[in-house]
N, C-alpha and C positions, 0 to 999 in steps of 0.2 A: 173374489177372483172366480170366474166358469171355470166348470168343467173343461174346455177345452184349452183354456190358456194354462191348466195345472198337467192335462196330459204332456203338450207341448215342454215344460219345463224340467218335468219329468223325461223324456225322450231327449232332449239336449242335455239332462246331467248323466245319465246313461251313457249318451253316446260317445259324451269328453271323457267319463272313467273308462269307458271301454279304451278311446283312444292314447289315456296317457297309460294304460296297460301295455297296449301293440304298441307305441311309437317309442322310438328308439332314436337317444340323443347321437347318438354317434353319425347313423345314417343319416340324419335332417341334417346335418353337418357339413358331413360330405357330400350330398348332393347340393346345398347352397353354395358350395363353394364351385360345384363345379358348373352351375347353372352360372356366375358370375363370370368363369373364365369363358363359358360360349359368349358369353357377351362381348371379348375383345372383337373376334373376327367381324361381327358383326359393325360394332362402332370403327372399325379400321375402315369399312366400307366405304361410310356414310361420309368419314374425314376426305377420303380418297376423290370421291366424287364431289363435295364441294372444293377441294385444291385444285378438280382440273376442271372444272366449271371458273374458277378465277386464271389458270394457266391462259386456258380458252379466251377470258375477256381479256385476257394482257397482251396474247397475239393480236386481236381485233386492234385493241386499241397501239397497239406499235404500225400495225398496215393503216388504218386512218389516219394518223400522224405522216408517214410517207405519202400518201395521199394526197393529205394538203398543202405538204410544201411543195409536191411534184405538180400539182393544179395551179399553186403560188405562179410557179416559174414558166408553165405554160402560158399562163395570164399575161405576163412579162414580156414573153417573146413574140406573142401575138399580136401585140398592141406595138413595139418595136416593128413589126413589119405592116404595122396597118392594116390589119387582119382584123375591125372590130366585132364582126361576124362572130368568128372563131372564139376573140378573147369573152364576149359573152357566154358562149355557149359554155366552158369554162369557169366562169363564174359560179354559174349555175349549178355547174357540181360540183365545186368547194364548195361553195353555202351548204348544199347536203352533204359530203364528206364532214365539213367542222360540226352539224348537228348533230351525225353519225358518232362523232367524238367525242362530243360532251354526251350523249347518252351511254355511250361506251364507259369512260371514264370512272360516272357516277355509278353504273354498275362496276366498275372493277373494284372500286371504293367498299360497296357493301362485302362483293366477293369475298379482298383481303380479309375484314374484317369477323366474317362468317368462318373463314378459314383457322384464324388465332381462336374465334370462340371455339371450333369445333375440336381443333388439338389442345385445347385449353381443357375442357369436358373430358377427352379421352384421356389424356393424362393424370384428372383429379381419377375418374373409374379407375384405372389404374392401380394409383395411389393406393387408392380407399380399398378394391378388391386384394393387395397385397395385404393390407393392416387387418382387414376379415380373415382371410385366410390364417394370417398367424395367429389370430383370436382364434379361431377354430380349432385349432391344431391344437391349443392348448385345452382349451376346453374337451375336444376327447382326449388326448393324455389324461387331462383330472377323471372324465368320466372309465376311462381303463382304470384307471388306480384307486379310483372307488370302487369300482367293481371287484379288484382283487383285492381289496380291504375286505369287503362282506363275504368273498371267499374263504378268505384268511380267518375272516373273525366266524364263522358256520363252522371251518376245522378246529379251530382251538375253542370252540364252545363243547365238539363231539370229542374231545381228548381231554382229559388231567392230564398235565403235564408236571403239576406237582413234583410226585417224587423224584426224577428223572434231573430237576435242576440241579440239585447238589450234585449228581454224578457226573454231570457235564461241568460245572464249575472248578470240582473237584480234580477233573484228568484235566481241561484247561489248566490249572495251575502245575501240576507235573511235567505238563509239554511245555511251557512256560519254564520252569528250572532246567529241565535237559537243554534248550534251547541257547539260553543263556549262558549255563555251562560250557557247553561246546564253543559261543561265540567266543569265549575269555579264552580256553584252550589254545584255538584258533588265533585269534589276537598274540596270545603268548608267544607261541611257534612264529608267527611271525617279524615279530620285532625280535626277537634271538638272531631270526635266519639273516635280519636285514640288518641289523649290529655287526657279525660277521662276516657279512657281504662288506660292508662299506670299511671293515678293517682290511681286509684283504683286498683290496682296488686300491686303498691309502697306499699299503704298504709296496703290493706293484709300483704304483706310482712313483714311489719314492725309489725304489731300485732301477726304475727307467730313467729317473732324473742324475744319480749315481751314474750309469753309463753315459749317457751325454756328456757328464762333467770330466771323466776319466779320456772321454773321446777329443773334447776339445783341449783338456791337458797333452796330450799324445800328439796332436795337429801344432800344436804350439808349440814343442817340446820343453814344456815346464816339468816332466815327469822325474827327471834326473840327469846325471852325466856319464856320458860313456853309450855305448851300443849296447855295450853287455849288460849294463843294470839296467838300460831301457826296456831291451830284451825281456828280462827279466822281471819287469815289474808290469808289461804288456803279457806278458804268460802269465803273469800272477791274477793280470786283471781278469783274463778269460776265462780262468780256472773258478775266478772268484765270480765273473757273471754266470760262468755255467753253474755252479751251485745256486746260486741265487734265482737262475732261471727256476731250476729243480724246487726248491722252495717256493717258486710262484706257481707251480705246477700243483704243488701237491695243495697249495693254498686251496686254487679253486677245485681240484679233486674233492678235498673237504666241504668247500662250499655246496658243491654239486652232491654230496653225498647228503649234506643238511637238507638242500631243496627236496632231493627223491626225498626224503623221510620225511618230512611236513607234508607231503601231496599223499602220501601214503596214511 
């Protein structure tokens, strides 16, 4: 090997270590990606301009078409009035009108065709630039979290962290018992509070069903006989729902005295 082709090889290993020194995965990343999305407007363009380059041949060939049936009918009437002068001349330009239309035609034909390729193309870009882009994306996430790995692993290289474990494991397990403690405490207080809730709603309940039954005894008068023992046995009731209210009162006074003191 010369001299020159060893400097040369030398000067290209140089200058790729220099370069995977400075280059930066992250940045080569995000700009390929964002060199791919310039690329939409561009191909939007080119789709745009072959759609209306076939829009164009499809007008042409819709006015050819009138054309020649409008030439047809002149020829027609021409020839009805013995006009053959006229219906030649006529002729003449249907013959070039139908030429005009099969040239037309075969060009609309490639047009359409160039149009599916061209939205076809755009669409795969598309595609393909989405699936890079999330390739990317992942790939600097990896290259972030590698980077904070090698930070992470340069600090716990510059620290013993040694002794420090057991002290942390150790009050972990203390905040862990207080914890637990309290949740049971907690838990305790609560099924107490709610055992005694749902005795005192029972019992309500049962003294509200008690009145109804007294109220449609009194409506029917199944209660007794006479005025005066009715009387009498309707004062007894009132006396005996107002107590009973008074015992639903103090029920849930208790109840509400249990709640303040669990919240507390």
């Amino acid at each position: 090997m010369g001299l020159w082709q060893r400097i040369k090889r030398m000067f290209r290993a140089g200058t790729g270590a220099a370069l995977d020194r400075v280059e930066n995965p992250e940045m080569v990343l995000q700009q390929t990606v964002r060199d791919m999305r310039d690329r939409v407007p561009e191909l939007n363009n080119s789709v745009a301009q072959v759609m209306a380059t076939e829009r164009l041949l499809k007008k042409n060939n819709e006015r050819l078409s009138e054309q020649v049936v409008d030439l047809d009918s002149k020829i027609k009437a021409s020839v009805k009035m013995g006009r053959d002068d006229i219906a030649t001349a006529y002729i003449g330009q249907l013959q070039q009108a139908q030429l005009d239309l099969e040239k037309t035609a075969a060009q609309l034909e490639y047009a359409e065709n160039a149009s599916k390729q061209a939205l076809k193309a755009r669409d795969n870009y598309v595609v393909n630039m989405k699936q890079r882009t999330a390739e990317a994306m992942q790939l600097i996430s990896a290259s972030k979290q590698a980077k904070l790995q090698e930070q992470l692993a340069q600090t716990m290289e510059s620290f013993d962290i040694g002794d420090d474990s057991s002290t942390f494991n150790e009050m972990r397990e203390k905040i862990d018992r207080r914890v637990a403690a309290a949740e049971a405490k907690l838990q305790l207080g609560t099924s107490s509070v709610d055992n005694k809730m749902q005795d005192i709603e029972r019992e309500a309940m049962d003294i509200q069903l008690q009145d109804k039954l007294l109220s449609y005894k009194q409506e029917m008068g199944l209660l007794g006989e006479g005025s005066s023992k009715d009387t009498k046995q309707i004062s007894a009731g009132e006396e005996e729902n107002t107590s009973e209210e008074k015992s639903t009162e103090a029920l849930l006074a208790e109840a509400e005295k249990l709640l303040n003191g669990s919240g507390e």
